[in-house]
TORTIBA-709204 format. One record per residue (C-alpha): residue in three letters; x, y, z. Coordinates in steps of 0.2 Angstrom, whole numbers, padded with zeros to 4 digits, always signed. Layout:
BEGIN
ALAXYZ
...
//
This chain:
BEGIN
UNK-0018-0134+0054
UNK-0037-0130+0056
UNK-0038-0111+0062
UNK-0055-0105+0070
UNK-0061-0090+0079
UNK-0050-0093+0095
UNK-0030-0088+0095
UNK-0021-0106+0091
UNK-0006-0107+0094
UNK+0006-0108+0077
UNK+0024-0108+0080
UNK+0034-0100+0094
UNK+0028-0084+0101
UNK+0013-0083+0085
UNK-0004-0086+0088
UNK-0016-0090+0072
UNK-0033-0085+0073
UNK-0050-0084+0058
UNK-0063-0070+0060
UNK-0080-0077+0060
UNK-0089-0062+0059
UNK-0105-0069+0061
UNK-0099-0079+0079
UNK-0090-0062+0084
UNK-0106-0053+0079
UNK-0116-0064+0091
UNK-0103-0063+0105
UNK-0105-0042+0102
UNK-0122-0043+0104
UNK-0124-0051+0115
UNK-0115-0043+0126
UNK-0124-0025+0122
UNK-0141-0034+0114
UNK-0151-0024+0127
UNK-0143-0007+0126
UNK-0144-0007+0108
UNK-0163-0010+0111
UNK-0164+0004+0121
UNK-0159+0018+0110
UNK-0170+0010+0095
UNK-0185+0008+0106
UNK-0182+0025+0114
UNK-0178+0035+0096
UNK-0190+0025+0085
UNK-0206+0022+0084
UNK-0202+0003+0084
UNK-0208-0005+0101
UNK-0197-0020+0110
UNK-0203-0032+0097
UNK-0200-0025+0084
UNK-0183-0020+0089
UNK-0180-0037+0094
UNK-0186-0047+0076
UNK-0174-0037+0069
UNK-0158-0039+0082
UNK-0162-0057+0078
UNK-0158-0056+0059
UNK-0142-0058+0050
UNK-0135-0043+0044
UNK-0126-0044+0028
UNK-0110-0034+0024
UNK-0106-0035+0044
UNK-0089-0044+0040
UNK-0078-0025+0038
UNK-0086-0018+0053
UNK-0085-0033+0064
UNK-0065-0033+0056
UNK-0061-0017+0063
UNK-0069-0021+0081
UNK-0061-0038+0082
UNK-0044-0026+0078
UNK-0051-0014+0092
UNK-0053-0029+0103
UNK-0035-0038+0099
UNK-0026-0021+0103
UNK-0031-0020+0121
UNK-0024-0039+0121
UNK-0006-0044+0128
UNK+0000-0046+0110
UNK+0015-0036+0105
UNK+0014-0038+0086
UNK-0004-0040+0077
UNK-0002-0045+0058
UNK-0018-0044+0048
UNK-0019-0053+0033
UNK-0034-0043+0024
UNK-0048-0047+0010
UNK-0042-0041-0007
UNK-0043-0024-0011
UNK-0060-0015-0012
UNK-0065-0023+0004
UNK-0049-0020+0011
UNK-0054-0003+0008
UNK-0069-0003+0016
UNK-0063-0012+0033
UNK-0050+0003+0033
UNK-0064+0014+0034
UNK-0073+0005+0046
UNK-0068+0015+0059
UNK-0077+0030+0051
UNK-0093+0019+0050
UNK-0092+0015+0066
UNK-0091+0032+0074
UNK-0106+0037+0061
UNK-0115+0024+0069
UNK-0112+0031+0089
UNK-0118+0049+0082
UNK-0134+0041+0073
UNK-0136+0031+0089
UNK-0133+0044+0100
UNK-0144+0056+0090
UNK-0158+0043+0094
UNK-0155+0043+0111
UNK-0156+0063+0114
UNK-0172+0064+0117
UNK-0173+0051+0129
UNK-0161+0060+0139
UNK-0170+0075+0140
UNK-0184+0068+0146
UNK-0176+0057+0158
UNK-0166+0071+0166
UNK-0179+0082+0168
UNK-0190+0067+0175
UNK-0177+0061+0187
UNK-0167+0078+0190
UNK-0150+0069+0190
UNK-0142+0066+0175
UNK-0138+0047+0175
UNK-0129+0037+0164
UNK-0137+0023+0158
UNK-0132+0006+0149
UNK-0136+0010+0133
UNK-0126+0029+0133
UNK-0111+0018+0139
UNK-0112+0009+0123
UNK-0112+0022+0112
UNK-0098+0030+0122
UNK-0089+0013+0119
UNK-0091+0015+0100
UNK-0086+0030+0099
UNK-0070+0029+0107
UNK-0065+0014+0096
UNK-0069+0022+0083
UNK-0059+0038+0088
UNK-0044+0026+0097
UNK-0045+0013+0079
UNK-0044+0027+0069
UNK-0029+0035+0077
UNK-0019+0021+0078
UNK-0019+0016+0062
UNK-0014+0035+0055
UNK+0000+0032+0067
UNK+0015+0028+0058
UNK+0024+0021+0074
UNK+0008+0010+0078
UNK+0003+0004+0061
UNK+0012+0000+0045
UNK+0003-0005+0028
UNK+0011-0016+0017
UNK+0004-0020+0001
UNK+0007-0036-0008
UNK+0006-0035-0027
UNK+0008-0046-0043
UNK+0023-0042-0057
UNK+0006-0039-0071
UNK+0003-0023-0077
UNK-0017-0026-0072
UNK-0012-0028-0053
UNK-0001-0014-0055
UNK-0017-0004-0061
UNK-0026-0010-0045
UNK-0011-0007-0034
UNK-0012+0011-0039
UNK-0029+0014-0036
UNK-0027+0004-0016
UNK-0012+0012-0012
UNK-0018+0032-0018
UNK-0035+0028-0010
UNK-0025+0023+0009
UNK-0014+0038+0006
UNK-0029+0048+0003
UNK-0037+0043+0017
UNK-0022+0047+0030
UNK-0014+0028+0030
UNK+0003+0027+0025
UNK+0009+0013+0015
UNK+0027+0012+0019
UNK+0031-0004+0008
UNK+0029-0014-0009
UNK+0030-0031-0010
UNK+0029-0042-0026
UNK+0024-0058-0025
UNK+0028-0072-0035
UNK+0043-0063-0048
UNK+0048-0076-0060
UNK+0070-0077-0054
UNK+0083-0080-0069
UNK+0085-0093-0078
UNK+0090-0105-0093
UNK+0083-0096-0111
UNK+0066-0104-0113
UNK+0053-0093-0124
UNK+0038-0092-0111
UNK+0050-0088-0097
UNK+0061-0076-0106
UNK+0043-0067-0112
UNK+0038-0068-0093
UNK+0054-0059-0086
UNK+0054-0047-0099
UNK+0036-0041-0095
UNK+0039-0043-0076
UNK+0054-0032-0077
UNK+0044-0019-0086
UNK+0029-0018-0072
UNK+0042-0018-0057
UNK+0050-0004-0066
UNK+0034+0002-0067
UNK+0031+0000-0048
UNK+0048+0008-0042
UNK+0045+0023-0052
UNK+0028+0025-0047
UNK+0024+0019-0031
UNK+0043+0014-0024
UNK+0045+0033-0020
UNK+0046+0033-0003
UNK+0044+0016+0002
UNK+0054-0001-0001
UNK+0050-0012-0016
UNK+0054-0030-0011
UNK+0053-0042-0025
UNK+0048-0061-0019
UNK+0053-0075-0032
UNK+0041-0088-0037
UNK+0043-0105-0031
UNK+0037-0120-0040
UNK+0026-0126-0025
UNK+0017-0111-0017
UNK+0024-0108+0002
UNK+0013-0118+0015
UNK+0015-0124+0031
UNK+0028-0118+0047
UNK+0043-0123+0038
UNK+0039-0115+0020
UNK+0031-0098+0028
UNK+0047-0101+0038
UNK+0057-0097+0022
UNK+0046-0086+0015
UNK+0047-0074+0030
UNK+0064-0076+0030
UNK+0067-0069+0011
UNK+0056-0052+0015
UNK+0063-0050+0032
UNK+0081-0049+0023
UNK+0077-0046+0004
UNK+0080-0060-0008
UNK+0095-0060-0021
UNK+0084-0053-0036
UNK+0088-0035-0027
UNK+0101-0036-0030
UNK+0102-0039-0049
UNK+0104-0027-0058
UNK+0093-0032-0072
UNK+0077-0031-0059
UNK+0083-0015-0054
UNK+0083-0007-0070
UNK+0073-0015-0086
UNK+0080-0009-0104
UNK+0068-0007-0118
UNK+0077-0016-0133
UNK+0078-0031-0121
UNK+0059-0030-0119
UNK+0051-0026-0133
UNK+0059-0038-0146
UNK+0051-0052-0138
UNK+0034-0057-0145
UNK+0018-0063-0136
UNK+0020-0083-0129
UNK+0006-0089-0125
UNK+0009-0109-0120
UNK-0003-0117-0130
UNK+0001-0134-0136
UNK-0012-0145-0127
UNK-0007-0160-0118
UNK-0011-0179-0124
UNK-0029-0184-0123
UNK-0039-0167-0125
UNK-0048-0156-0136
UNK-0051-0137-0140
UNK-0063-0129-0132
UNK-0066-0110-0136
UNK-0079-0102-0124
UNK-0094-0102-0136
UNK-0091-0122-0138
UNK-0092-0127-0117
UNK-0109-0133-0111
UNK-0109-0126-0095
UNK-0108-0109-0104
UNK-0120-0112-0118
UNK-0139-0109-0116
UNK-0137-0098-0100
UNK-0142-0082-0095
UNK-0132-0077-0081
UNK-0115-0083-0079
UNK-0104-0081-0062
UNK-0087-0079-0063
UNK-0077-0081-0046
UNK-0062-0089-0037
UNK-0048-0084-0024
UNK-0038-0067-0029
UNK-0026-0068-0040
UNK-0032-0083-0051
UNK-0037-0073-0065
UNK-0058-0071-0064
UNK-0056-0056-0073
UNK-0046-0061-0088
UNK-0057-0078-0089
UNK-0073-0068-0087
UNK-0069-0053-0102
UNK-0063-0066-0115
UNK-0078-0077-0110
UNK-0090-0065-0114
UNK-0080-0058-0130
UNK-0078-0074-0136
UNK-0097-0078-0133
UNK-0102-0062-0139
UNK-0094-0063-0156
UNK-0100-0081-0158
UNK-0119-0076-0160
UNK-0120-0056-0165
UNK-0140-0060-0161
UNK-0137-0062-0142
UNK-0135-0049-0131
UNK-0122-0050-0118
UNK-0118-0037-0104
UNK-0101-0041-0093
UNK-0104-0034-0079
UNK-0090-0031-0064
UNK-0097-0032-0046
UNK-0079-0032-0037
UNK-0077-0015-0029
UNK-0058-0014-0036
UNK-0066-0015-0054
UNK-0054-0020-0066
UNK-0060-0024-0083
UNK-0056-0006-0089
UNK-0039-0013-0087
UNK-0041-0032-0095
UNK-0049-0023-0110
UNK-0039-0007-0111
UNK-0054+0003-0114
UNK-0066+0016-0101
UNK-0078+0008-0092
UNK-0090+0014-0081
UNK-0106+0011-0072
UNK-0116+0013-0088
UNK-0114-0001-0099
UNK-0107+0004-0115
UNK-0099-0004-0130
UNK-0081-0008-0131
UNK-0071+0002-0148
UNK-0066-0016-0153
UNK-0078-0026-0146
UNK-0092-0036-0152
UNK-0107-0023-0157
UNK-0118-0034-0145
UNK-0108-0034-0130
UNK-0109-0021-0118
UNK-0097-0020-0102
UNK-0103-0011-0086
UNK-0093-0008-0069
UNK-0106-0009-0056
UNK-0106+0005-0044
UNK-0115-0001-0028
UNK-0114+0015-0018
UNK-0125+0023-0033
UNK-0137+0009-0034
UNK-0141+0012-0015
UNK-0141+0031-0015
UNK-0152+0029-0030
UNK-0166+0022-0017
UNK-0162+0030-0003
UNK-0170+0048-0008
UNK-0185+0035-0011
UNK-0185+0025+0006
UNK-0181+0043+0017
UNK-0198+0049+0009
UNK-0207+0034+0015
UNK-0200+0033+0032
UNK-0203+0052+0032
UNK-0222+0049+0028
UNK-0221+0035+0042
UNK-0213+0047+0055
UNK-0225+0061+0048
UNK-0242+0047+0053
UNK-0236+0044+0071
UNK-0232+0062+0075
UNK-0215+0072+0075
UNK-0216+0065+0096
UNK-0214+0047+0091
UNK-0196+0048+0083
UNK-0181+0058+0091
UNK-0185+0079+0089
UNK-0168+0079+0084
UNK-0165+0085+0064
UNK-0165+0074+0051
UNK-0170+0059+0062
UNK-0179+0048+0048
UNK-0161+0047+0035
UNK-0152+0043+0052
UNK-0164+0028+0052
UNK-0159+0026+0034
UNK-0140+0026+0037
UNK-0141+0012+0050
UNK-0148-0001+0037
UNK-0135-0016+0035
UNK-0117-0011+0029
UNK-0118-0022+0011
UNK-0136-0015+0008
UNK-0126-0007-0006
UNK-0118-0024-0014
UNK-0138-0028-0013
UNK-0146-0015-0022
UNK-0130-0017-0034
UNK-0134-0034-0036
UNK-0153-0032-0040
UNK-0148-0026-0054
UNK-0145-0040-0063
UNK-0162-0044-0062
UNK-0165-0026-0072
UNK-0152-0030-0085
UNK-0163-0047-0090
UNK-0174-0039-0102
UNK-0161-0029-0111
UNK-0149-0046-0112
UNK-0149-0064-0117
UNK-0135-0066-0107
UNK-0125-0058-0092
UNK-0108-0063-0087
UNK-0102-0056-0070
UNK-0085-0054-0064
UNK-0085-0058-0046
UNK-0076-0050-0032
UNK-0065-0064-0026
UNK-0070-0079-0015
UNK-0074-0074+0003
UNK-0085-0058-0003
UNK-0094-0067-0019
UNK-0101-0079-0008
UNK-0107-0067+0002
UNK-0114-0056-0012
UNK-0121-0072-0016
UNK-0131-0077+0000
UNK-0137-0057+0004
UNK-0151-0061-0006
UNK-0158-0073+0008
UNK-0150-0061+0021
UNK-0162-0047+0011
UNK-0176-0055+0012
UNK-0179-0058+0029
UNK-0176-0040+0033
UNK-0192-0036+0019
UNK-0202-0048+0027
UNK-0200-0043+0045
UNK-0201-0023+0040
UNK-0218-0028+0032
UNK-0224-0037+0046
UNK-0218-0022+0059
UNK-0229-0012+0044
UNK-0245-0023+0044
UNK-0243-0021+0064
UNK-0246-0004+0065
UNK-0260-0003+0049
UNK-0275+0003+0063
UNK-0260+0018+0065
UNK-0254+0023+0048
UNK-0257+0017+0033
UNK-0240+0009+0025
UNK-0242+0019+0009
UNK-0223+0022+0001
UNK-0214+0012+0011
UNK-0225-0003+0010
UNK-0224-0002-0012
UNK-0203+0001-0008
UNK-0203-0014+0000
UNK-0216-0026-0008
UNK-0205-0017-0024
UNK-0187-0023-0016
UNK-0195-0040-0011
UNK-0202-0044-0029
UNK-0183-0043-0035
UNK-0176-0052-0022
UNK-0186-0066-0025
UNK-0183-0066-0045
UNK-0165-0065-0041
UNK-0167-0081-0032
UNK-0178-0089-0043
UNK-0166-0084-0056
UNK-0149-0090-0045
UNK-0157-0106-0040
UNK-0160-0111-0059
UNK-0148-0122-0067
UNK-0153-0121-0084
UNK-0152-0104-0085
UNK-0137-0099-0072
UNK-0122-0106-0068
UNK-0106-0102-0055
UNK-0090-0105-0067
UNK-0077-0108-0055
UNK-0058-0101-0058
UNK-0044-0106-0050
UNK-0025-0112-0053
UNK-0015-0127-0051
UNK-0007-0124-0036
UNK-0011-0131-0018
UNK-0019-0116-0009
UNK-0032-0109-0022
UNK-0034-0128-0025
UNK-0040-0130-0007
UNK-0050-0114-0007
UNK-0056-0121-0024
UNK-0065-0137-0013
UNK-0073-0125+0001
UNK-0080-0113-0014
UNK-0088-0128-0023
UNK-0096-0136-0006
UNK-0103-0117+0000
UNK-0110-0118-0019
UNK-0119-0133-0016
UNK-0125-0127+0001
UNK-0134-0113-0009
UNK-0141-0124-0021
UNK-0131-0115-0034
UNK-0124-0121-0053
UNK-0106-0125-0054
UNK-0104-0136-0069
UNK-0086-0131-0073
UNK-0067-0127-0067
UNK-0057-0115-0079
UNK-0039-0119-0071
UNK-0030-0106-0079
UNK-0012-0099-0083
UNK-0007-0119-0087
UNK+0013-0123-0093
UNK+0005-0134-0108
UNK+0020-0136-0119
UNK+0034-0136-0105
UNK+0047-0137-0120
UNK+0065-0142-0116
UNK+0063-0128-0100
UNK+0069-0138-0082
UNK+0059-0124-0075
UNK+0043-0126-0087
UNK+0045-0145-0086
UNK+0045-0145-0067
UNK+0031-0134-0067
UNK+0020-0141-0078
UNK+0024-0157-0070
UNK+0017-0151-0052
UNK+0001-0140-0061
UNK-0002-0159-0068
UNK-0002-0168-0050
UNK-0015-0153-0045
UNK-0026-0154-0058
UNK-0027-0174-0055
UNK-0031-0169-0039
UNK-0046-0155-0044
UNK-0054-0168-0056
UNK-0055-0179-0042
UNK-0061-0167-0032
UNK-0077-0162-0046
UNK-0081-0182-0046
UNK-0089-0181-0064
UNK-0100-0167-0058
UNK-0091-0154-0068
UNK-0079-0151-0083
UNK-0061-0144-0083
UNK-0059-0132-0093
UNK-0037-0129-0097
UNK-0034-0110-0101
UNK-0015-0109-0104
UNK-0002-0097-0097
UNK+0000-0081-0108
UNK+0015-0070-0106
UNK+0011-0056-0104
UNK-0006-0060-0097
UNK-0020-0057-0111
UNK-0024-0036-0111
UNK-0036-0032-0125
UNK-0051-0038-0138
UNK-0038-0044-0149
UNK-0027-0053-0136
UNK-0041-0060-0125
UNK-0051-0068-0141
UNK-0036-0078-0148
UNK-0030-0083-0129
UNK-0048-0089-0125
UNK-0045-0098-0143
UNK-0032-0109-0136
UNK-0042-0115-0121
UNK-0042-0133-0119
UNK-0054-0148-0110
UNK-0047-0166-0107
UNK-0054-0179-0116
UNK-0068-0188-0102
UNK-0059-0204-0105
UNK-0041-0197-0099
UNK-0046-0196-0081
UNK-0040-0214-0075
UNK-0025-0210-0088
UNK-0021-0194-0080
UNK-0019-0203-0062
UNK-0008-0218-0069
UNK+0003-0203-0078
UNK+0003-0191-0060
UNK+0006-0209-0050
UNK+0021-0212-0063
UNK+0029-0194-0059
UNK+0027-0197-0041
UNK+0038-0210-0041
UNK+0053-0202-0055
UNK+0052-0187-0041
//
């Protein structure tokens, strides 16, 4: 069913509904457009235009803030039960912090509005409250009233949905000590898709094996406390009423893999004897294709990794730039992480930071960086506070609030993914110490916005210099003019630089499975909206050689239907890459550089074959 920004109804009693931040962010401001004018035009030196030419821009990074007010709004409804299905983790993060930005937000705003109080009261005698202290009132209290609720254990409970892999346990740590730390209880563990017993078969044997290790792992780590619920895998993805029906059914009332002992307590000799499986026989009709030997990778200088969660970017991305990497020791490559919940210290077993460094097994000429947004921007902000000091300073200290510190409140109410911005912009530094850059992506929903904040960031430059060349008779823009004419000139490299096929590309990942599959289609049409590159599909984790498995064979029978069905989506506009399924996943140099070795693309000519063949399946199911 199509979902939207309205409540539609699902099934029963349960109501669907989509957040467009960008329409909720309208309807917002709509409604308090004018009292939001207010407090700018009365605590800035900004008159109504100005104010107004930049309520009329899109704010980037909007989407966590508008979240929790959407949550805010939904709370006061006649609903009984609200489920929230959140972004993956680090943005989950930050839309349960919200509420802290939020009430930030009222102080700075009310902060602005001091002086105009004073005056006012002292003009009119009566103290009067106006539209725009009603605002702020308003955010405050759902900030404070958001906040409390969800701290409130008989209000709000957290579950946190996880992955039997030792990489998404390594996240899951971080996420659930981060909510803990911040006062929100995480009363349950739920792993998804855990592989159920079975006939002996070598990759399936190798999987349970490493999945009993991590939810071992997972109970003794983080099932303290809470439940651990164990969800087995299915061989079509749940979809619809009827399959979330069942679904639903298996957590509300466990499933039978808790009560096997084997999942409830994992023993060594029964792990450890098993080699690495990597299924790796290629189908009929196609040929090897190692990262360094694809076209779409080859001559680039900035390559994209991104897809829905879950899907492996991270994996794809490392060995793509370790492979490239040790193919030419001339080129110098940098894999840099812009996902919030960094995880390439994990896929390559190593430290990693915000300073690129190499890895202890790596190529010599490959450097690996986890991009720290918050820094980029505090790293400007001493800059951008000094020039809108000197501003301030110009008109007199009468012309902002008297209040303290009034210029860095100005600062702090910049858009909330200025961060992401100033942490993108660095790939536009990074060009002339690299041939090539390889980023690893934060998954779907959040790339694409990373990937349109650039045009967001541009029309904020543009109309700041113009509020600038407005008041040139008044103050001379000085500092702030060169921050800005600085900021500008790297947007519109990054742009350039985005917006060129030869040299950058957006490498899709995804799995063959229905719902990243659909995802999959709305990521390569957004793509193409933006005028990007995407001249490949890496379907990874593939069953390639099934074996005599019933499992494996049904398996790799659907994955085949699906990836029919993402070649027809591409229609010759890009090539499938096949990376197959590894068990465990791929952790480290050595492991991630002969997995990306086994990666496979089908033959141009099999495409017709490959229908006939699904068609032929079709009907022996």
């Amino acid at each position: 069913m199509r979902l939207s920004a309205s409540p539609r109804r699902a099934s029963g009693g349960v109501d669907a509904v989509e957040l467009d931040a960008p329409r909720a962010f309208a309807r917002w401001l709509a409604a308090n457009r004018r009292a939001l004018g207010d407090v700018l035009e009365h605590g800035t030196w900004l008159d109504r235009d100005d104010v107004n030419a930049l309520l009329d821009l899109s704010i980037p990074g909007i989407d966590e803030l508008l979240g929790i007010l959407e949550i805010a709004r939904l709370s006061e409804s006649d609903y009984e039960r609200i489920v929230i299905d959140t972004a993956p983790t680090g943005h989950t993060l930050r839309l349960l912090a919200a509420p802290d930005t939020v009430a930030a937000v009222a102080e700075i705003l009310d902060a602005l509005q001091e002086q105009h109080r004073i005056i006012r009261d002292q003009l009119a005698r009566v103290g009067r409250v106006e539209a725009s202290d009603r605002l702020i009132a308003m955010l405050a209290a759902q900030a404070r009233d958001t906040a409390e609720r969800l701290r409130d254990r008989r209000q709000t409970t957290f579950r946190w949905v996880t992955l039997p892999e030792a990489m998404s346990l390594a996240e899951s740590e971080d996420g659930v000590g981060a909510l803990e730390q911040s006062g929100l209880h995480v009363d349950a563990i739920v792993v998804n898709r855990v592989l159920p017993d079975g006939a002996p078969c070598p990759i399936c044997d190798r999987r349970r094996a490493a999945e009993r290790r991590v939810v071992a792992t997972i109970r003794r780590r983080l099932g303290r406390g809470r439940s651990v619920l164990l969800v087995p895998a299915q061989l079509r993805e749940p979809h619809g009423q009827r399959g979330l029906a069942a679904l639903g059914r298996v957590m509300a009332h466990g499933s039978g893999l808790m009560a096997r002992r084997s999942w409830r307590k994992a023993e060594p000799s029964a792990i450890d004897h098993l080699p690495s499986a990597i299924s790796h026989q290629p189908w009929r009709g196609a040929h090897s294709a190692a990262p360094e030997s694809i076209a779409a990778f080859q001559r680039a200088s900035l390559l994209f990794f991104g897809g829905k969660g879950g899907v492996g970017k991270t994996t794809v991305s490392a060995a793509a730039a370790l492979r490239i990497a040790k193919a030419d020791k001339k080129r110098r490559v940098l894999l840099l992480s812009t996902d919030p919940a960094h995880s390439l210290a994990d896929v390559f077993q190593a430290t990693v930071g915000d300073t690129a460094r190499r890895l202890p097994r790596g190529p010599r000429n490959l450097e690996v960086r986890e991009l720290d947004a918050a820094h980029a921007f505090a790293a400007r902000r001493v800059q951008l506070e000094a020039a809108l000091d000197e501003i301030a300073a110009a008109f007199g200290a009468g012309a902002v609030s008297a209040s303290a510190g009034s210029t860095p409140e100005l600062v702090k109410l910049a858009p909330p993914g200025i961060d992401e911005l100033f942490g993108i912009l660095s790939v536009v530094d990074a060009r002339s110490a690299y041939d090539l850059v390889v980023v690893d992506t934060a998954p779907t929903g959040h790339a694409l916005r990373l990937l349109e904040m650039p045009d967001a960031a541009r029309e904020w430059t543009q109309v700041l210099m113009r509020v600038l060349l407005k008041y040139k008779s008044l103050v001379r823009p000085g500092q702030l003019a060169s921050e800005l004419v600085e900021i500008s000139k790297s947007i519109r490299a990054l742009q350039a630089l985005m917006r060129d096929g030869a040299r950058t590309r957006f490498i899709v990942v995804t799995r063959a499975a229905e719902v990243p599959r659909a995802e999959t289609a709305r990521l390569l049409a957004r793509l193409r909206a933006l005028r990007l590159a995407a001249p490949a599909i890496v379907v990874n984790a593939l069953t390639m050689s099934p074996g005599r498995c019933a499992r494996c064979r049904a398996t790799a029978a659907a994955e085949r239907r699906e990836v029919s069905a993402l070649r027809r989506l591409c229609r010759g506009r890009c090539a499938m890459i096949e990376a197959p399924l590894a068990a465990p996943p791929p952790r480290g140099a050595r492991a991630l550089d002969e997995w990306a070795r086994r990666w496979r693309q089908p033959d141009s000519s099999q495409g017709h074959k490959g229908q006939q063949r699904t068609q032929r399946e079709k009907q022996e199911a």
